[in-house]
Backbone as CSV, one residue per row, in Angstrom:
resi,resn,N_x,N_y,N_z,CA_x,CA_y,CA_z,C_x,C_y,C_z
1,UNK,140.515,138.584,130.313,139.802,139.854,130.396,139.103,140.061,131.727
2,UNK,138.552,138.397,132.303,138.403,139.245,133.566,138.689,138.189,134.818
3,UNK,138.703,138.498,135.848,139.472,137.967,136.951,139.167,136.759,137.172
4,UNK,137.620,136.580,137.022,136.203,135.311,137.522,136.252,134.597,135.745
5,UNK,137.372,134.888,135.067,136.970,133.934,133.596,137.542,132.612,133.772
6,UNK,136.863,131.595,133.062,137.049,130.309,133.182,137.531,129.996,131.953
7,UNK,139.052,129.353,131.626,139.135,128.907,130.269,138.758,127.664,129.856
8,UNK,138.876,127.457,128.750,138.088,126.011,128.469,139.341,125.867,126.942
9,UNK,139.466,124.403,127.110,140.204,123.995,125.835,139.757,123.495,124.912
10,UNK,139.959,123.203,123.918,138.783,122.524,122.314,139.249,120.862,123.190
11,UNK,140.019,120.254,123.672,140.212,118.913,124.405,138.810,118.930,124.920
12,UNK,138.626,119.645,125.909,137.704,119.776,126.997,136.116,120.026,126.104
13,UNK,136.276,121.075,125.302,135.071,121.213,124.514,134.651,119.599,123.698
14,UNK,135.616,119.122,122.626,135.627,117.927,122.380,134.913,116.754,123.147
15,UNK,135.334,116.800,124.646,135.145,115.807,125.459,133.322,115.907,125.679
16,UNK,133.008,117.126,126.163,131.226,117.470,126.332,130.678,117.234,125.307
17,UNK,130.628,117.790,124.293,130.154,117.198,122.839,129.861,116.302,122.645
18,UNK,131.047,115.499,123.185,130.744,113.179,122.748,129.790,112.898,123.971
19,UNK,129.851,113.670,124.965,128.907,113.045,126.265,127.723,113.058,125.741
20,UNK,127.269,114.739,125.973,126.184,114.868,125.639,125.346,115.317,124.435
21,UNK,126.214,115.267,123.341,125.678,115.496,121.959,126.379,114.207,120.802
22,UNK,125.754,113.303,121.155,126.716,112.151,120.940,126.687,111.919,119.066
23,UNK,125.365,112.727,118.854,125.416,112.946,116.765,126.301,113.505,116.233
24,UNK,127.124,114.397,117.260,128.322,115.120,116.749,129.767,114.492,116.966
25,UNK,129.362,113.178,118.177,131.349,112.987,118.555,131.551,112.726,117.126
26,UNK,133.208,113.557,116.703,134.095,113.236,115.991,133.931,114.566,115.461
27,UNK,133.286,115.208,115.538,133.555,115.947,114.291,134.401,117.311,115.005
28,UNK,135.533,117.351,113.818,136.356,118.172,114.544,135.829,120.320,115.163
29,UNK,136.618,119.869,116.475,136.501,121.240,117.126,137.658,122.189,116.779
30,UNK,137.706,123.364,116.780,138.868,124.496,116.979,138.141,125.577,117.213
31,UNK,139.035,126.139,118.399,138.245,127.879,118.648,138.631,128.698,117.684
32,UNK,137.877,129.463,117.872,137.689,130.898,116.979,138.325,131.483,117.580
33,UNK,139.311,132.648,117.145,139.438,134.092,117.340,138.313,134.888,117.647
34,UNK,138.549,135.439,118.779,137.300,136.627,119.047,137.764,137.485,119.890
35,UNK,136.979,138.781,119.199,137.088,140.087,120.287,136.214,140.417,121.395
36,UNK,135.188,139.046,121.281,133.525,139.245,122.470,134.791,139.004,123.660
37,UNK,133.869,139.420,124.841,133.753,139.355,126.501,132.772,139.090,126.968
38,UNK,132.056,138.190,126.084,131.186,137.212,126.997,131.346,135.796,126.615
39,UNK,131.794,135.353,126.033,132.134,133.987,125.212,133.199,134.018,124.552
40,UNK,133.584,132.068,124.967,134.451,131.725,124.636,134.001,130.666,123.407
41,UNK,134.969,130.792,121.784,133.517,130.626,120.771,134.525,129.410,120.261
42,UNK,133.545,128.324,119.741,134.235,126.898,118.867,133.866,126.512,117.752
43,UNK,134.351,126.485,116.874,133.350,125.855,115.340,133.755,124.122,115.664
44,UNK,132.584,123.678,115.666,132.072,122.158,115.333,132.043,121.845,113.794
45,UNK,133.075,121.708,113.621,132.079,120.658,112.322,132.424,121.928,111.149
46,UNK,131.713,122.107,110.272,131.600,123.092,109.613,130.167,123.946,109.534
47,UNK,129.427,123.253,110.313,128.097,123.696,110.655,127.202,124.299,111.803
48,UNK,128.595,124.227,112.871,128.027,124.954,114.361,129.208,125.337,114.644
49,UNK,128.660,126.505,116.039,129.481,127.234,116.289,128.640,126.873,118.028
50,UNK,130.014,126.783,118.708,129.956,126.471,119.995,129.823,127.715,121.235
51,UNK,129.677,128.101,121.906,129.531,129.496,122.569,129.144,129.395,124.352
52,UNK,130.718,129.325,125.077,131.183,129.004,126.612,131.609,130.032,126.866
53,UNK,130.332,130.886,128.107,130.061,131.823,128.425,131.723,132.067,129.761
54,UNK,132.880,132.972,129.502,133.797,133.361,129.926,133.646,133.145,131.405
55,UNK,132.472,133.483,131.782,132.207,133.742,133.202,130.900,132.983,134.063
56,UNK,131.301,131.632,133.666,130.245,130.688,134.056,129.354,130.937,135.414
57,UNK,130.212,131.396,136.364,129.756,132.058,137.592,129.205,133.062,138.209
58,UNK,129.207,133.709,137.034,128.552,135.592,137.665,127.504,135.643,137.622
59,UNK,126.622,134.996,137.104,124.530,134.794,137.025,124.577,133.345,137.495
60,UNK,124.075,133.576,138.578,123.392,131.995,138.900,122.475,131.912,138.262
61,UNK,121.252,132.615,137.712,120.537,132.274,136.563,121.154,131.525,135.203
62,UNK,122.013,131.433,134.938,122.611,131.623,133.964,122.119,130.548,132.516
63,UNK,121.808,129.737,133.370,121.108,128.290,132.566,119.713,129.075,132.301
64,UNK,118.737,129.724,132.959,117.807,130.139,132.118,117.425,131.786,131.350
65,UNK,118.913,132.443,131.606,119.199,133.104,130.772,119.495,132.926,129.117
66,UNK,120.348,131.942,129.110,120.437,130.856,128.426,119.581,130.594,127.733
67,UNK,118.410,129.781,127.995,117.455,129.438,127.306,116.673,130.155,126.857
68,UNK,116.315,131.361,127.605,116.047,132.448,126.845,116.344,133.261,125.725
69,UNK,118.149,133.095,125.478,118.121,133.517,124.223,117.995,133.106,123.158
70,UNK,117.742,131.403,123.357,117.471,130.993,122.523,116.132,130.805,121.910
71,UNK,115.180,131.261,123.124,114.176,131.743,122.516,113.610,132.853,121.911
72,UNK,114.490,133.617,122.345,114.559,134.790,121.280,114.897,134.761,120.145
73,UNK,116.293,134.275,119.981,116.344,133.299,118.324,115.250,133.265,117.625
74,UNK,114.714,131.877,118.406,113.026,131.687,117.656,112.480,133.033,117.628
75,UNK,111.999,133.399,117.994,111.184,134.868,118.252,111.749,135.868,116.876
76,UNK,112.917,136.308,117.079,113.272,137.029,116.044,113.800,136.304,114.628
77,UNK,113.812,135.187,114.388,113.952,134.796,113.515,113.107,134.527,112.585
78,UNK,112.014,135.025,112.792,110.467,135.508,112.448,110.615,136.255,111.575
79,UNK,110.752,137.627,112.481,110.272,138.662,111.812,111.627,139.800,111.248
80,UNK,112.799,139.069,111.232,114.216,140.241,111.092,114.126,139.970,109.966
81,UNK,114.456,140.646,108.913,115.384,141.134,107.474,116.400,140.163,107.042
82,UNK,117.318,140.162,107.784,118.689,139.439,108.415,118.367,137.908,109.208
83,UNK,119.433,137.476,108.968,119.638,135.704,109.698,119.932,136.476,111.372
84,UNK,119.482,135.577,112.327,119.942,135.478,113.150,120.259,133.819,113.967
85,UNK,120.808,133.857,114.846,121.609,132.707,115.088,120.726,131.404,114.936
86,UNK,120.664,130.330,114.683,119.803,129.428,115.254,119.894,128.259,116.050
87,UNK,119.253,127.883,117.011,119.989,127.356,118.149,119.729,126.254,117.551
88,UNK,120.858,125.185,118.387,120.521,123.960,118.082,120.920,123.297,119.508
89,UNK,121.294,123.566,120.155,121.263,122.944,121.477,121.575,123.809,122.731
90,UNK,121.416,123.252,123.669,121.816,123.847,125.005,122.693,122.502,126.424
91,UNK,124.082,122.959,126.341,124.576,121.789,126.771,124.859,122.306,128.517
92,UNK,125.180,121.385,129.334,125.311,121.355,130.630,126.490,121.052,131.328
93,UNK,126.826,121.299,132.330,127.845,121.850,133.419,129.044,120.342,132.597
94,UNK,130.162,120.118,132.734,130.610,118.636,132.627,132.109,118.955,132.733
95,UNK,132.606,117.584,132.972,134.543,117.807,133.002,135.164,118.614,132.502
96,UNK,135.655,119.530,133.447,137.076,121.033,132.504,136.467,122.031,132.231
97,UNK,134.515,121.935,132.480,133.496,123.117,132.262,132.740,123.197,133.618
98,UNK,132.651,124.081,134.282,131.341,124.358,135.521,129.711,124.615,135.214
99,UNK,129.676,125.561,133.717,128.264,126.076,133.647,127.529,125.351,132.457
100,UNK,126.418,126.164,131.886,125.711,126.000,130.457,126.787,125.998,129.595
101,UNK,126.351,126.127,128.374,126.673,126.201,127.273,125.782,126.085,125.926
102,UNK,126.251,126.625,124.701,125.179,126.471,124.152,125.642,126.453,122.523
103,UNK,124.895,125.492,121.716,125.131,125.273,119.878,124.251,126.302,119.292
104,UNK,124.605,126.907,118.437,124.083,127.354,117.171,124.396,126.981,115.924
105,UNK,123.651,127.307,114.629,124.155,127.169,113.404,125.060,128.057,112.898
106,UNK,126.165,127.668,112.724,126.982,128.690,111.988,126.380,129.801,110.830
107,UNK,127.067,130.914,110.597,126.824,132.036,109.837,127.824,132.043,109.236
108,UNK,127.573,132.212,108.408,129.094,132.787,107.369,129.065,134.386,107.388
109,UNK,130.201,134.883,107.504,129.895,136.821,107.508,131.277,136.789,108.019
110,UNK,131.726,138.427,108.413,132.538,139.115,108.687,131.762,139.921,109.747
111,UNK,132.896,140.223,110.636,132.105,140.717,112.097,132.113,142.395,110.748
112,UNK,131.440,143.483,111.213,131.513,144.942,110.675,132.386,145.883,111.156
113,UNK,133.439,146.235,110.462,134.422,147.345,110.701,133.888,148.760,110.033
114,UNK,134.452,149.399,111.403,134.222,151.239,110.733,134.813,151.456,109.446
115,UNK,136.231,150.834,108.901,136.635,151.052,107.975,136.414,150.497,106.361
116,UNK,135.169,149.327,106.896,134.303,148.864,105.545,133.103,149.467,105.620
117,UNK,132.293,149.357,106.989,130.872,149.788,106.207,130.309,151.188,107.099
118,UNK,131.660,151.643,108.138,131.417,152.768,108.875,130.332,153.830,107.794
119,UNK,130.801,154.201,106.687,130.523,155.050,105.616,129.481,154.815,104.608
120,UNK,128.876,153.743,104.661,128.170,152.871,104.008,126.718,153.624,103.840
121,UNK,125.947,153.981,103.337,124.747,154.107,103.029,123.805,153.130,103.237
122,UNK,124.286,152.412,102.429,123.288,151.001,101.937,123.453,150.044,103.606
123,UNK,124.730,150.067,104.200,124.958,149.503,105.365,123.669,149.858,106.509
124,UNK,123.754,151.134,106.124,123.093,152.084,107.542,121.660,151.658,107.087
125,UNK,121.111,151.319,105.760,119.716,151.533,105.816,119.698,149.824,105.864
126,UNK,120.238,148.839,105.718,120.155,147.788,106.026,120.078,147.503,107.471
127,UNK,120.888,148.157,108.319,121.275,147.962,110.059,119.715,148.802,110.274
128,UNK,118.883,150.118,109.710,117.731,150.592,109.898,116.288,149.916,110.063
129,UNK,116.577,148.679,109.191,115.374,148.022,108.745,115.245,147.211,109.370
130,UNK,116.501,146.664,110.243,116.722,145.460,111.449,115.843,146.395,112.700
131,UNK,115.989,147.353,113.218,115.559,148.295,114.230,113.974,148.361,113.744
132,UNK,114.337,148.663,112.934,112.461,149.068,112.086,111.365,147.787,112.978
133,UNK,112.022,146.407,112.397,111.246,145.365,112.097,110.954,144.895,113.839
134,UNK,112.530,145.252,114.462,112.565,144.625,116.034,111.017,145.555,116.319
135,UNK,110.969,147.263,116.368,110.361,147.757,116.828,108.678,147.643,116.776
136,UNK,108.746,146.961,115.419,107.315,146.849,115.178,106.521,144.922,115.728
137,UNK,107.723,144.313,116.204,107.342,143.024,116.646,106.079,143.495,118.028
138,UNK,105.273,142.828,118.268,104.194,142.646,119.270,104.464,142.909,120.524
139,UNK,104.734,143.499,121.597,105.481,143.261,122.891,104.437,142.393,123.876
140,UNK,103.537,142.159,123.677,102.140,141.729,124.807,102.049,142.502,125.723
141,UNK,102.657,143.959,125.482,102.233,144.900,126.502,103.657,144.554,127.982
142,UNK,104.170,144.100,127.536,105.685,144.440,128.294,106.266,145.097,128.256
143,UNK,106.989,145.678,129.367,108.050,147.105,129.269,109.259,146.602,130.166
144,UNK,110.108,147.560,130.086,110.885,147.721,131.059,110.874,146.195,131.879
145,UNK,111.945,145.229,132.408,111.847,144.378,133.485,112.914,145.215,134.496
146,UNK,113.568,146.060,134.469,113.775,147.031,135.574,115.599,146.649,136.039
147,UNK,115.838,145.896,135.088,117.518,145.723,135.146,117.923,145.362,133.603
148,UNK,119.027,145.805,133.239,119.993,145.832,131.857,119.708,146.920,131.099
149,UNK,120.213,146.862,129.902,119.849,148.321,129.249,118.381,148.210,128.721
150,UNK,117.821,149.329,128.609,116.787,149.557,128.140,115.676,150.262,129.006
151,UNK,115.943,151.035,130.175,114.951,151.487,131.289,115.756,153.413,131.259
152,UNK,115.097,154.125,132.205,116.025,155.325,131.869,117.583,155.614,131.827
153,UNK,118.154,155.995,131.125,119.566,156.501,131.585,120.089,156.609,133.014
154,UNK,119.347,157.461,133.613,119.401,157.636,135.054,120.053,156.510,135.726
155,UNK,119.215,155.249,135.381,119.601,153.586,135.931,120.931,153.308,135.787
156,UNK,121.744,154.363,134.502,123.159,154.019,134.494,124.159,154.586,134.990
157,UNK,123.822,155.741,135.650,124.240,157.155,136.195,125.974,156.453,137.145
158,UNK,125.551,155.964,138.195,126.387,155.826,138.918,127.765,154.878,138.457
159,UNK,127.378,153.751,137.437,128.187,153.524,136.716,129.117,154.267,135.744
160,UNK,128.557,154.833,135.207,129.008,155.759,134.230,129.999,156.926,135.155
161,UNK,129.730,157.509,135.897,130.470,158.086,137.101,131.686,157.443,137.297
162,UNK,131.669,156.677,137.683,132.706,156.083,138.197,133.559,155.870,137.214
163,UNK,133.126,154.994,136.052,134.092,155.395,134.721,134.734,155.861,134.402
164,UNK,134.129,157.292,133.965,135.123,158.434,134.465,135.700,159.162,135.195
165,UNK,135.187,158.542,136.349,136.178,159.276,137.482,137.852,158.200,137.179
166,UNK,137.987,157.108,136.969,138.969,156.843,136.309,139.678,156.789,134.840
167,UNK,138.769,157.701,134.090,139.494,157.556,133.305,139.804,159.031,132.642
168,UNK,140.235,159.714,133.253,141.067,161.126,132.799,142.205,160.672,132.327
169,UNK,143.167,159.886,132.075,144.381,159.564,131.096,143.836,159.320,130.285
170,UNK,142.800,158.937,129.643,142.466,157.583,128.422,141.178,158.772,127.737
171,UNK,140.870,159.555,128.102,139.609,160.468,127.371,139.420,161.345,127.888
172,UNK,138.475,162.339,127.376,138.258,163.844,127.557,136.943,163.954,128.432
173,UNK,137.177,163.226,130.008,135.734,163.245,130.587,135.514,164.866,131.437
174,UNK,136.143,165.803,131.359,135.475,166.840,131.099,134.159,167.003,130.411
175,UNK,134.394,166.955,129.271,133.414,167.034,128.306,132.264,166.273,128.338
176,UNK,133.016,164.779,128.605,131.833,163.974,128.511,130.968,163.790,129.767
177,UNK,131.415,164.347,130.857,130.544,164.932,132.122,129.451,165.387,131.451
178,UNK,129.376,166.779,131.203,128.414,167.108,130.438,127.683,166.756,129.643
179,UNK,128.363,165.928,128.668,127.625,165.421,127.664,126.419,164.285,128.510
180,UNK,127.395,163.797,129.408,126.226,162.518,130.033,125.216,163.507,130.876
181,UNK,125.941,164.535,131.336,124.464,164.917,132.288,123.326,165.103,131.192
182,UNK,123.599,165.848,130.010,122.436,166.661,129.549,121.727,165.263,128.546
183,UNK,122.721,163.904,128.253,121.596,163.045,127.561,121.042,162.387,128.591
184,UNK,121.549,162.231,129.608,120.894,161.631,131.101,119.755,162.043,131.295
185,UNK,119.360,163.623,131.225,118.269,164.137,131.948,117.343,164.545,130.654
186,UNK,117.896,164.320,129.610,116.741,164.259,128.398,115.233,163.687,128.714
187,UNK,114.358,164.364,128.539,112.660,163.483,128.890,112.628,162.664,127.893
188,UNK,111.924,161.411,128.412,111.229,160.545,127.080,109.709,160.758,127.051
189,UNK,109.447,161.313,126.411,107.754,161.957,126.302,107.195,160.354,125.703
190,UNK,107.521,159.768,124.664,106.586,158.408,124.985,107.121,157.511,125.185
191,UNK,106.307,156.556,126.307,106.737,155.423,127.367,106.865,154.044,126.760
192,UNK,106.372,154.319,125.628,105.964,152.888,124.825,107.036,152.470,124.740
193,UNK,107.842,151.025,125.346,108.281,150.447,125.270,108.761,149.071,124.261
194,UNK,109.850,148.780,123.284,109.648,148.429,121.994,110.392,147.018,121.957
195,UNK,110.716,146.350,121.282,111.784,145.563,121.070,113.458,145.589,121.278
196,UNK,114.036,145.508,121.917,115.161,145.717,121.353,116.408,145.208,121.547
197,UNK,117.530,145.627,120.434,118.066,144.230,120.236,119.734,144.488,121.937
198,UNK,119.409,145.557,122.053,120.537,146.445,123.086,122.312,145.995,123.308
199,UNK,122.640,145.605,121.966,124.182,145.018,121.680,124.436,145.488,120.899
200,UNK,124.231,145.870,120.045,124.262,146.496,118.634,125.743,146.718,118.287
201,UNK,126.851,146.340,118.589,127.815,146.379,118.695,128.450,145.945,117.528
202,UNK,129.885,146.257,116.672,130.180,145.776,115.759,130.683,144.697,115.250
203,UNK,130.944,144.032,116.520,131.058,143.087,116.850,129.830,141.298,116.392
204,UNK,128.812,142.263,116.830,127.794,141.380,116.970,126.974,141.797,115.168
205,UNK,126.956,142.285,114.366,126.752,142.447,112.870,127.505,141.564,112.145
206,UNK,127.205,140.860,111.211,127.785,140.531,110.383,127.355,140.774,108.841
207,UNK,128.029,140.970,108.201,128.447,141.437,106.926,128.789,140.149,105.426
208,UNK,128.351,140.576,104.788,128.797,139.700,103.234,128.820,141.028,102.323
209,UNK,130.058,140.932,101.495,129.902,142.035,100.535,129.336,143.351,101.089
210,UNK,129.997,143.729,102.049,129.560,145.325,102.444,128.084,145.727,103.257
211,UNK,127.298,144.175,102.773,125.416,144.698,103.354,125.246,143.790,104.865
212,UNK,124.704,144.447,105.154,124.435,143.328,106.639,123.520,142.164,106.418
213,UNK,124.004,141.116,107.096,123.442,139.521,106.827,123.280,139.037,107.975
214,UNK,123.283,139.349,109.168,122.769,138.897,110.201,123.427,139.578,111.492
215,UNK,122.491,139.181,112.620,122.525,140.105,113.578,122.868,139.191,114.777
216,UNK,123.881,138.872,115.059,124.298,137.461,116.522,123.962,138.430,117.674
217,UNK,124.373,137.349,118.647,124.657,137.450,120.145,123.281,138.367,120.788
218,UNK,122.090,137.695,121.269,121.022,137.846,121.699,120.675,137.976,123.195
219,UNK,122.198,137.840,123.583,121.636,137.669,125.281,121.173,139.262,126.218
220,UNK,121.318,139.928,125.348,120.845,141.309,125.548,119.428,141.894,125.259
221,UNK,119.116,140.671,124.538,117.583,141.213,123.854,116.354,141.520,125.074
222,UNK,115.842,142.381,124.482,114.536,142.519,125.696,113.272,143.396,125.288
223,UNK,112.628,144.373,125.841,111.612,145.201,125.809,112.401,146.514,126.569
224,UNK,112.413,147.984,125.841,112.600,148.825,126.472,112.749,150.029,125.376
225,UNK,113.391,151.141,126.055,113.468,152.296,125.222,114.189,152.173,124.074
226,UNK,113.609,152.489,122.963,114.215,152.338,121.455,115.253,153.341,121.213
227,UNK,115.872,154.060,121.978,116.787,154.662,122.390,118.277,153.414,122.115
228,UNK,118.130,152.940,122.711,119.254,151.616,123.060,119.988,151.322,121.647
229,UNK,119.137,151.165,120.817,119.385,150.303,119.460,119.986,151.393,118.391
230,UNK,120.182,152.579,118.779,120.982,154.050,118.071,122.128,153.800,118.253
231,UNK,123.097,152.818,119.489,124.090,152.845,119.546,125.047,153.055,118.634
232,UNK,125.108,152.180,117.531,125.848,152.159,116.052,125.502,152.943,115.335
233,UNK,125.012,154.002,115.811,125.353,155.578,114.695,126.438,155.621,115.388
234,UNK,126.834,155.813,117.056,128.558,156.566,117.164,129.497,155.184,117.239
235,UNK,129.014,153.879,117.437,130.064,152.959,117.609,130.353,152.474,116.468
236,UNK,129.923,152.725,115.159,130.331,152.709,114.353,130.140,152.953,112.899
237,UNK,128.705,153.782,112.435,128.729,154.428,111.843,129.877,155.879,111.429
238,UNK,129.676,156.420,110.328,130.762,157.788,110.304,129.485,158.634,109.940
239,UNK,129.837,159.975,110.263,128.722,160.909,110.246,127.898,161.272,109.268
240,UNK,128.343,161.033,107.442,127.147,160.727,106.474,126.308,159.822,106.893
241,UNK,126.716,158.205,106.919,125.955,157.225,107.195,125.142,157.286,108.487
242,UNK,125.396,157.831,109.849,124.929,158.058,110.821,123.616,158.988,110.824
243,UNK,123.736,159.834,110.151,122.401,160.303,109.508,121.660,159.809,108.458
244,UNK,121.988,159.052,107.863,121.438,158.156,107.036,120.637,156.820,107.770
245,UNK,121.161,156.604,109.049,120.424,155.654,109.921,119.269,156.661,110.398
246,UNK,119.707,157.626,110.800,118.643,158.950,111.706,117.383,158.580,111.140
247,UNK,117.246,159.000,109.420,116.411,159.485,108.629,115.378,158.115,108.422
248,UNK,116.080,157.129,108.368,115.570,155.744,108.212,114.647,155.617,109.575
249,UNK,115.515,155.964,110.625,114.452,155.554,111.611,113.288,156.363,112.158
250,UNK,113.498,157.812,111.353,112.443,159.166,111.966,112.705,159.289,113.576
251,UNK,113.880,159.317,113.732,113.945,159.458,115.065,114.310,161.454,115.287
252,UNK,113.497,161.501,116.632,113.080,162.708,117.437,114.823,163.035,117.986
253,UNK,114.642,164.523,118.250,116.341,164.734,119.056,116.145,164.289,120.284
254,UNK,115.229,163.837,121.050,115.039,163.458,122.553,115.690,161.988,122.409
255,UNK,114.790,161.577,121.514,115.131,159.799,121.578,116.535,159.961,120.464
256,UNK,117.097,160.967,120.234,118.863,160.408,119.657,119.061,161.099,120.807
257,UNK,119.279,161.981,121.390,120.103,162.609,122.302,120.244,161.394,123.145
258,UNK,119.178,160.233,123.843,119.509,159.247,124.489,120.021,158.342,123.822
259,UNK,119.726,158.004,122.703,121.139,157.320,121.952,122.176,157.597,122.284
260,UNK,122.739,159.273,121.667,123.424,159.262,122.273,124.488,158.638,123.677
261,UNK,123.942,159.105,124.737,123.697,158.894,126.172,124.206,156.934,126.168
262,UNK,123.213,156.425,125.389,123.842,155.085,125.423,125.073,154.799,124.882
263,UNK,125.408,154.985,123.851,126.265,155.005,123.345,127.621,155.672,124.402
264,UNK,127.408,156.546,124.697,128.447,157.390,125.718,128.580,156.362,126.912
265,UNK,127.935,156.118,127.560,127.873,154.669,129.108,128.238,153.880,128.367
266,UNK,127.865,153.039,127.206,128.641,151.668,127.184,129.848,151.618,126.687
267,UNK,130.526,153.036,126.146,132.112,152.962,125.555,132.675,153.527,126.901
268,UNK,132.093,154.501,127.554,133.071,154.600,128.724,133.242,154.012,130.188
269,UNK,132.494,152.837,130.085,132.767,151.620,130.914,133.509,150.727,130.520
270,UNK,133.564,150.511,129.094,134.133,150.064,128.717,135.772,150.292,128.494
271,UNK,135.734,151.262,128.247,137.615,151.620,127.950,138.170,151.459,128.933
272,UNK,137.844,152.013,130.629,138.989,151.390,131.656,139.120,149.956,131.881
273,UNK,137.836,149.474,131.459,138.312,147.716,131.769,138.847,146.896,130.717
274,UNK,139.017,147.687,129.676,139.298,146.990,128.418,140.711,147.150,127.951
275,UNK,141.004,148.014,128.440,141.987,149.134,127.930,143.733,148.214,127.620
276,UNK,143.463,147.596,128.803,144.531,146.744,128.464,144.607,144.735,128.586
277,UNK,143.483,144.747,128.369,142.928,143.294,127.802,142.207,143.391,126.173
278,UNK,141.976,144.097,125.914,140.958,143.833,124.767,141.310,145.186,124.010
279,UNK,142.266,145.097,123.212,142.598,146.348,122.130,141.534,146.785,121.369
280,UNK,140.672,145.777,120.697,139.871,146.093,119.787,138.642,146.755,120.231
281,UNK,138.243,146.488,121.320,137.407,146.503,122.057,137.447,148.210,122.717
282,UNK,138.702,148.374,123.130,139.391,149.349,123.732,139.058,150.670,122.850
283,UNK,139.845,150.366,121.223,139.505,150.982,119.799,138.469,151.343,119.869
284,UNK,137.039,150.512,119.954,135.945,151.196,119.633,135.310,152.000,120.395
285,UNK,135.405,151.776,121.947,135.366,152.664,123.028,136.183,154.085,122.882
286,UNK,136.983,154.175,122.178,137.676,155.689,121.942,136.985,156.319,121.151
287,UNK,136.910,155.269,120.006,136.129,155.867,118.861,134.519,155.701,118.957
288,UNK,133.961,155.666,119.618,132.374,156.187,120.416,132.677,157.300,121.046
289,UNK,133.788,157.531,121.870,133.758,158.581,122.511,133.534,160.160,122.183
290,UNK,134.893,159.549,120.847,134.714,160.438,120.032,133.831,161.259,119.294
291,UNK,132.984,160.312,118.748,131.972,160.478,118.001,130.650,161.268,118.462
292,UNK,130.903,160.808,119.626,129.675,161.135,120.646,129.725,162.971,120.916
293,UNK,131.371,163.012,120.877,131.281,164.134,121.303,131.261,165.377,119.856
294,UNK,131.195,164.595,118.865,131.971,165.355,117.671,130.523,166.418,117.386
């Protein structure tokens, strides 16, 4: 998926494990199937799940990015509704690998499809109460750190541009010109800055029996506009349930119109680079687009 990705083999995964997590040598490895583009994922054992970041090289931070989400883990594993991941280690650079790496406890779930819980009621007010709970966590008076999602739209402008300046075969960026200018330049009348989880992706939900059971992949988490976390009304809610999230969250047309807006930038950056690496991925980027505009 992308030019700078590093593969890694369950041999190679196997081999780091016995070095430096030596309670685990033996116990058998195999990768997972996955539709992420940020990790490359391994079940250990029957009790962890392994997670070798595709692109070991693109954050030289990357080791205390890293550790950060795993303190977020801790952090939100507090106060969410839902399981979220729980770390159990953080491993280092070694043979057939260059960067971090990092253990969690396995989850049992199903990633969330539009075509199980898109429509869902009970889905939407479950995915509501996750947003609810992020928003009401403590911030210590932090906002904005002034890079990733969660600061104005504006910050995404030039990206988003460019997007569509390539992608007139693949979508209707006519339209969605517009659409981005007018959620772009939407005011946010309050500044208060909240929790949030800014992945929200369907990817990153997991599911038992139709209700949501936990909320993975944290490396996005931060402080910023509660805007961000609307994404999954268009990426994959359907339009009963999508208002059924609305109502749950009492959200204003300023702060959905920038939902919106998010939702619109992260599917249409997404579809030209995805488009022909990552089908599924590709899928949901159409179908945001869509939605966005419906």
């Amino acid at each position: 998926m992308h030019a700078d990705q590093v593969d890694v083999g369950a041999d190679v995964v196997a081999a780091l494990v016995a070095e430096q997590f030596p309670r685990w040598r033996g116990l058998p490895v195999r990768p997972l199937a996955s539709t992420g583009t940020v990790n490359a994922l391994f079940r250990l054992g029957t009790e962890i799940v392994l997670r070798f970041p595709l692109r070991p090289f693109a954050d030289p931070g990357l080791d205390a990015e890293l550790r950060r989400e795993q303190e977020h883990a801790l952090l939100l594993a507090a106060h969410l509704p839902v399981e979220v991941p729980e770390p159990l280690g953080l491993g280092a650079p070694g043979a057939g690998y260059p960067g971090p790496w990092t253990a969690y406890r396995w989850i049992a779930g199903e990633t969330a499809a539009a075509d199980q819980v898109g429509g869902s009621d009970a889905f939407a007010r479950d995915l509501a109460d996750v947003v609810v709970a992020l928003r009401g966590m403590d911030t210590g008076g932090r906002s904005w750190p002034g890079t990733g999602r969660g600061g104005p739209l504006s910050s995404q402008d030039a990206d988003v541009r460019a997007s569509l300046a390539v992608s007139g075969g693949l979508t209707d960026t006519v339209a969605l010109t517009e659409l981005w200018a007018r959620c772009r330049d939407t005011p946010r009348d309050d500044l208060t800055d909240v929790w949030i989880h800014a992945d929200l992706m369907p990817g990153n939900l997991l599911v038992r029996n139709g209700r949501l059971v936990a909320v993975i992949d944290l490396g996005a988490v931060g402080v910023g506009d509660p805007a961000v976390d609307l994404m999954p009304a268009w990426n994959l809610l359907d339009a009963g349930a999508r208002e059924t999230y609305r109502r749950a969250l009492g959200v204003d047309d300023a702060t959905w119109e920038r939902g919106r807006g998010w939702a619109l930038g992260q599917a249409v950056n997404a579809l030209p680079y995805y488009v022909d690496t990552n089908p599924v991925m590709a899928d949901i980027a159409r179908r945001t687009l869509r939605a966005v505009l419906g």
